[in-house]
MIBASE-15282 format. One record per residue (C-alpha): x, y, z; residue in three letters. Coordinates in steps of 0.001 Angstrom, whole numbers, plus 500000, padded with zeros to 6 digits. Layout:
BEGIN
GUKOL      px      py      pz  sese
GUKOL       X       Y       Z   ala
...
END
This chain:
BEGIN
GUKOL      px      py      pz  sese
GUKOL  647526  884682  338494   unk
GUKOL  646681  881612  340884   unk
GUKOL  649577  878657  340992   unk
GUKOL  646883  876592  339227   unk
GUKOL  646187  878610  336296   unk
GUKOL  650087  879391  336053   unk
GUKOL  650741  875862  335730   unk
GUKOL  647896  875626  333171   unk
GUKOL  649201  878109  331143   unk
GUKOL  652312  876165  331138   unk
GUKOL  650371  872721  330234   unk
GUKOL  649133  875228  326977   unk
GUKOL  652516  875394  325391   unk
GUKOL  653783  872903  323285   unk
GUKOL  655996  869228  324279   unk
GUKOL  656113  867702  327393   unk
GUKOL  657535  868873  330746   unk
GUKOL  659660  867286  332903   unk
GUKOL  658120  867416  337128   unk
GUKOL  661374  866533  339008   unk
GUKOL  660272  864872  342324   unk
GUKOL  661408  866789  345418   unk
GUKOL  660770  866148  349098   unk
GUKOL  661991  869583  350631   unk
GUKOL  662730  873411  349777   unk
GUKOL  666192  872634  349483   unk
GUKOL  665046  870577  346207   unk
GUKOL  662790  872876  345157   unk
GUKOL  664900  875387  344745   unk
GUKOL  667894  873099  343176   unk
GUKOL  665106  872323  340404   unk
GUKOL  664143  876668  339966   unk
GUKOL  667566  877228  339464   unk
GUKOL  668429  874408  336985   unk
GUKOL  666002  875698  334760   unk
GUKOL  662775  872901  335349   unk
GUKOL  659011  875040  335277   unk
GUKOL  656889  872261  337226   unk
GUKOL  657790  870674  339922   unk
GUKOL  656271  867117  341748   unk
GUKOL  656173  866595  345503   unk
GUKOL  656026  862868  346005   unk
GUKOL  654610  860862  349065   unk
GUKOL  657496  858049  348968   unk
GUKOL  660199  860584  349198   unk
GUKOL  658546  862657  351872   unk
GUKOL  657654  859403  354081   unk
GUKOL  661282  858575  353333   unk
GUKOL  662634  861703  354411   unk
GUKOL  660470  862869  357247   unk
GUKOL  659858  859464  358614   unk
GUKOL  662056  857319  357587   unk
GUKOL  659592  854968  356282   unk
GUKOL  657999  853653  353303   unk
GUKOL  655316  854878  351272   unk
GUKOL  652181  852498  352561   unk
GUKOL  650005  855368  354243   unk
GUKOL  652120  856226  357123   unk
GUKOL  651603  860153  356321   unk
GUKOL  648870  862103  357103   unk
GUKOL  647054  864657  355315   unk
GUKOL  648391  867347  357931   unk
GUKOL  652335  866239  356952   unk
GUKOL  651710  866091  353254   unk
GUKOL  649928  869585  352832   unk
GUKOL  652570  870816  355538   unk
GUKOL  654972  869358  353066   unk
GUKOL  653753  870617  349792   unk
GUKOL  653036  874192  351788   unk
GUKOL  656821  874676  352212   unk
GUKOL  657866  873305  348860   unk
GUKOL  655227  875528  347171   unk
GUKOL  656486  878747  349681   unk
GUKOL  659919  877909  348565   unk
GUKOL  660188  878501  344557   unk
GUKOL  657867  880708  342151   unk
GUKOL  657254  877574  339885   unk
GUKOL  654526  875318  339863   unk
GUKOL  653930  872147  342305   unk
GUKOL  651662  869284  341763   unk
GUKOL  651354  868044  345094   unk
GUKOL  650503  864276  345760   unk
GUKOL  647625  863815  347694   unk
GUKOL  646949  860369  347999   unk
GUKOL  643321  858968  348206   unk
GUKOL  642286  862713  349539   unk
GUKOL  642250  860800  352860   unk
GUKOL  638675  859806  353055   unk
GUKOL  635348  860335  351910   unk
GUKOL  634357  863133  349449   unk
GUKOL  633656  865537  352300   unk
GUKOL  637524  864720  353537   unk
GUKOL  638533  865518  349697   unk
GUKOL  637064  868757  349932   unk
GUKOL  639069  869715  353189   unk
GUKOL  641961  868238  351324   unk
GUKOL  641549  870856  348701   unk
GUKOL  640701  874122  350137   unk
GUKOL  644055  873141  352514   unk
GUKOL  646366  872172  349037   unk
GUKOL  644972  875734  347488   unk
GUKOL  645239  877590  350509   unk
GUKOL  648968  876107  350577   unk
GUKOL  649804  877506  347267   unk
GUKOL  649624  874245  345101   unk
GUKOL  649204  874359  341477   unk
GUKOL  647609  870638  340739   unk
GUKOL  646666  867717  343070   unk
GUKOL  647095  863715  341984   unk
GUKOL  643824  861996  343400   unk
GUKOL  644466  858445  343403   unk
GUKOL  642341  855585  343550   unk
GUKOL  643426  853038  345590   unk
GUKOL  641775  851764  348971   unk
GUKOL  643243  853270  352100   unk
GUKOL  645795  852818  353933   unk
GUKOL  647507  852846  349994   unk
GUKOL  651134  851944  348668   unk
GUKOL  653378  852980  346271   unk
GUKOL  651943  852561  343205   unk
GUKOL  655151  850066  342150   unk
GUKOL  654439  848009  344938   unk
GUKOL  652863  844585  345271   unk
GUKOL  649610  844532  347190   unk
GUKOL  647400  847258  346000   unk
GUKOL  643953  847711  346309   unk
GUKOL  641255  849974  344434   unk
GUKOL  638073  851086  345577   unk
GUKOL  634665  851255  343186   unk
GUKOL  634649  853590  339863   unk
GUKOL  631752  855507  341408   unk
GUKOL  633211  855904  344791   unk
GUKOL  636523  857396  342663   unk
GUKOL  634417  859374  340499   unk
GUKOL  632743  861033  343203   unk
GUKOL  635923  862055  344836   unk
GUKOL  636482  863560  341864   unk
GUKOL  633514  865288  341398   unk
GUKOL  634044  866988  345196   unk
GUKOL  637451  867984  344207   unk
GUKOL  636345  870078  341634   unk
GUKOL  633917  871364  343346   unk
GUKOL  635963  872767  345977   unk
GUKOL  638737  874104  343424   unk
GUKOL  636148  876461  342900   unk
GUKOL  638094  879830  340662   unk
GUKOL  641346  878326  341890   unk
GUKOL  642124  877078  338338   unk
GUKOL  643376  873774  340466   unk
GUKOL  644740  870901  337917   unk
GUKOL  643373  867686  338741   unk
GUKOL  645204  864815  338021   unk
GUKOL  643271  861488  338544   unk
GUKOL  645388  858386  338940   unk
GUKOL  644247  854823  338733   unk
GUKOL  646298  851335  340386   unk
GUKOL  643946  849282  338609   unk
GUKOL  646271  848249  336028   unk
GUKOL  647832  845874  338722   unk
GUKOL  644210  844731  339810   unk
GUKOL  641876  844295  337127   unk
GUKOL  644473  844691  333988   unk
GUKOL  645001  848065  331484   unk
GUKOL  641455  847788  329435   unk
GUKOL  640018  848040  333681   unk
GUKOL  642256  851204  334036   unk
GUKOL  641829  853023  330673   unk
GUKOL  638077  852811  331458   unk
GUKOL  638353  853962  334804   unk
GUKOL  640256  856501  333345   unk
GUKOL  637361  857856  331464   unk
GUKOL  635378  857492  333698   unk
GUKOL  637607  860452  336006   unk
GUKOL  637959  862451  332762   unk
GUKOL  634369  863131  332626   unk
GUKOL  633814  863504  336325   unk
GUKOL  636287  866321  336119   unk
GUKOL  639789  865481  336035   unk
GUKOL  642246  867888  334175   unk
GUKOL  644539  865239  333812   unk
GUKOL  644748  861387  333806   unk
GUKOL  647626  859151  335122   unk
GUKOL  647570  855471  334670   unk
GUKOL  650397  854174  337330   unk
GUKOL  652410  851512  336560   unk
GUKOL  652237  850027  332729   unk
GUKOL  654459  847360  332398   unk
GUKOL  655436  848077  329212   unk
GUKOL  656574  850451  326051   unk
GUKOL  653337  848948  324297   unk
GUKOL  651051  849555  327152   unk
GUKOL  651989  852658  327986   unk
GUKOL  650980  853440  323845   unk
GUKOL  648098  851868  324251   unk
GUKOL  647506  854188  326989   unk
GUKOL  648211  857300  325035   unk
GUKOL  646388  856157  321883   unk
GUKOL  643486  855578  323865   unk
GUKOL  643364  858981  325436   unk
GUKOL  644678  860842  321977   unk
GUKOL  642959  864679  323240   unk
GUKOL  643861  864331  326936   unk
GUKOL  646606  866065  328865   unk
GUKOL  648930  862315  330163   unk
GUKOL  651122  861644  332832   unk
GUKOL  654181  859609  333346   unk
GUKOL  655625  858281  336076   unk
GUKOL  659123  857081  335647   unk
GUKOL  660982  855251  338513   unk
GUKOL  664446  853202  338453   unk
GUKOL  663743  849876  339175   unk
GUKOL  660650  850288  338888   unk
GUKOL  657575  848382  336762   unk
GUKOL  657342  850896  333894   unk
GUKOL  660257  850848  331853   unk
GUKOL  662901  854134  332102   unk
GUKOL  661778  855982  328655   unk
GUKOL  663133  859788  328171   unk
GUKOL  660807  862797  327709   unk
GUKOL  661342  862745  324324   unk
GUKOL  660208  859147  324108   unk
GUKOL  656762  859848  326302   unk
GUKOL  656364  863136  324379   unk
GUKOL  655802  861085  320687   unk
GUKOL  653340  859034  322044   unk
GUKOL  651146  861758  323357   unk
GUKOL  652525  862370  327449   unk
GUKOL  651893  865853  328305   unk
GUKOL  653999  865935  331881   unk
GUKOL  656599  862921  333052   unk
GUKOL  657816  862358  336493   unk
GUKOL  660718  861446  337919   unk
GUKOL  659480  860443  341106   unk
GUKOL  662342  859075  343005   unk
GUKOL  665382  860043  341144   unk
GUKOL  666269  862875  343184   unk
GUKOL  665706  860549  346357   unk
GUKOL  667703  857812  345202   unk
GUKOL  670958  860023  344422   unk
GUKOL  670575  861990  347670   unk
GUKOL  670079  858568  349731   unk
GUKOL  673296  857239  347543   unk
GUKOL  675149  860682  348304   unk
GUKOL  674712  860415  352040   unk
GUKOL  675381  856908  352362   unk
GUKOL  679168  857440  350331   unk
GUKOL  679520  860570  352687   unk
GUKOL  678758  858634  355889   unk
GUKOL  680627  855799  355235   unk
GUKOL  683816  857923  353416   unk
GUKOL  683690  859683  357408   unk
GUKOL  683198  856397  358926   unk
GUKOL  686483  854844  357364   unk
GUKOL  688712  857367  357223   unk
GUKOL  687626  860009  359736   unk
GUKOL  687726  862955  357902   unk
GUKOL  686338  864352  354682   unk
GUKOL  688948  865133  352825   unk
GUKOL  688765  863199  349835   unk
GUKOL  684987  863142  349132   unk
GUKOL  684108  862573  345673   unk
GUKOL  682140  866229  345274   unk
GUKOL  682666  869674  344936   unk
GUKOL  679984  871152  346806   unk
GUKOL  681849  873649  349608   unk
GUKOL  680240  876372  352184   unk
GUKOL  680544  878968  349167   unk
GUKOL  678837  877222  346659   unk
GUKOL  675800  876013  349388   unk
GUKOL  675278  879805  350246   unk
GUKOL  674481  880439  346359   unk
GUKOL  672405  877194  346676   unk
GUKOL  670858  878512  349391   unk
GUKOL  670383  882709  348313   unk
GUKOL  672374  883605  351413   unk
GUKOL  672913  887296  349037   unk
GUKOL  669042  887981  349306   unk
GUKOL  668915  887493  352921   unk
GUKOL  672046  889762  353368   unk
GUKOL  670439  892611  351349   unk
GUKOL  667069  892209  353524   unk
GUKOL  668904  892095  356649   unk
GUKOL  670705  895333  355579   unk
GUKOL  667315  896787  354639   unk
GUKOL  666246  896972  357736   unk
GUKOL  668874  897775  360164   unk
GUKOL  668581  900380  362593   unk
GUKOL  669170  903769  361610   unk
GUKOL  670886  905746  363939   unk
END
């Protein structure tokens, strides 16, 4: 079974799944062993983390399929790897694909906003045509070729042109090929009904972030309305980023550790980690005498 048709035999079963955002193979596997079955590798947390900058194109397609490539190496359950605008034309979309299968992705988000793009909860975006969209959609299928690929097509134009702009575009990507359709950014609990009312047969997706311009529903509450996969695309960022900076500052102070608010411990990090299966494989294969 190819990573793309695992994760769409997962979209077959019933209710929604949760895609925890992750940035690194430490996260992925934190998410495999606390029980998720999808995973999400995000641009803004990978900018954040390997750059240390924000999510307004910075990355290339080289460091996000390098990213998703190690994430997807790293745990046996599906990734749907962001992939920006596809970083080009439809001929660049292509590449962009046979390199996100060849990595061992499950699904792709195509977005379409106009290069260099932002995060979607930022001010400032810009979308290219319909048919310029579509046809990057069209190529994308086209080179998942057997690999079962899910194909989530995103739209910004809610920001630009309004929801009834989006939802169209959004049918627009359906029928172009698209497995999957995610309108960023509603503003509200009604829009993001309208959304799902709209598209009643389609498989949905959610993006959730703190702060951010769509308002912090559960699963449960996306899953009534008709959302077949949520995101929580910088939740695992934010409490790392808050972890570190209490750490950091905790050492700063006082100079030593001791006192930390957490548990974690060398012990615990090796089960984190699987030190046990690297043990037996370095016992496997020890010289015999």
């Amino acid at each position: 079974m190819t990573a793309g048709e695992h994760l769409r035999s997962r979209l077959a079963e019933p209710g929604i799944h949760i895609a925890p955002a992750v940035y690194d193979c430490l996260g992925a596997l934190i998410a495999e062993q606390v029980g998720f079955h999808l995973i999400f590798s995000g641009g803004f947390s990978i900018a954040a983390s390997r750059l240390g900058k924000p999510d307004m194109g910075y990355l290339t397609a080289t460091e996000m399929i390098q990213a998703a490539r190690s994430i997807a190496q790293a745990t046996a359950i599906p990734v749907i790897a962001d992939m920006d605008t596809g970083y080009g034309n439809p001929l660049n979309v292509i590449r962009t694909v046979e390199e996100a299968v060849s990595a061992g992705v499950a699904g792709i988000i195509l977005e379409d906003q106009v290069w260099p793009k932002r995060c979607g909860h930022m001010e400032g975006k810009q979308v290219i045509s319909v048919a310029e969209h579509v046809e990057k959609i069209r190529a994308a299928r086209f080179a998942a070729q057997e690999s079962g690929l899910v194909i989530v097509a995103r739209t910004d134009a809610r920001a630009i042109h309004g929801l009834q702009d989006a939802m169209a575009r959004g049918e627009r990507y359906l029928e172009a090929g698209a497995d999957m359709l995610f309108v960023e950014a509603p503003r509200s609990v009604e829009e993001l009904q309208t959304v799902a009312q709209h598209f009643p047969n389609q498989y949905l997706f959610a993006n959730i972030i703190e702060g951010g311009k769509t308002p912090n529903l559960s699963a449960d509450e996306l899953q009534h309305m008709g959302y077949k996969v949520v995101v929580f695309a910088l939740s695992a960022l934010f409490a790392a980023t808050e972890a570190l900076q209490n750490c950091l500052a905790h050492l700063k102070k006082h100079g030593t550790t001791d006192g930390l608010a957490h548990t974690m411990n060398f012990k615990a990090f090796e089960q984190v980690i699987r030190l046990e299966r690297h043990h037996a494989l370095e016992k496997k294969f020890q010289p015999k005498e």
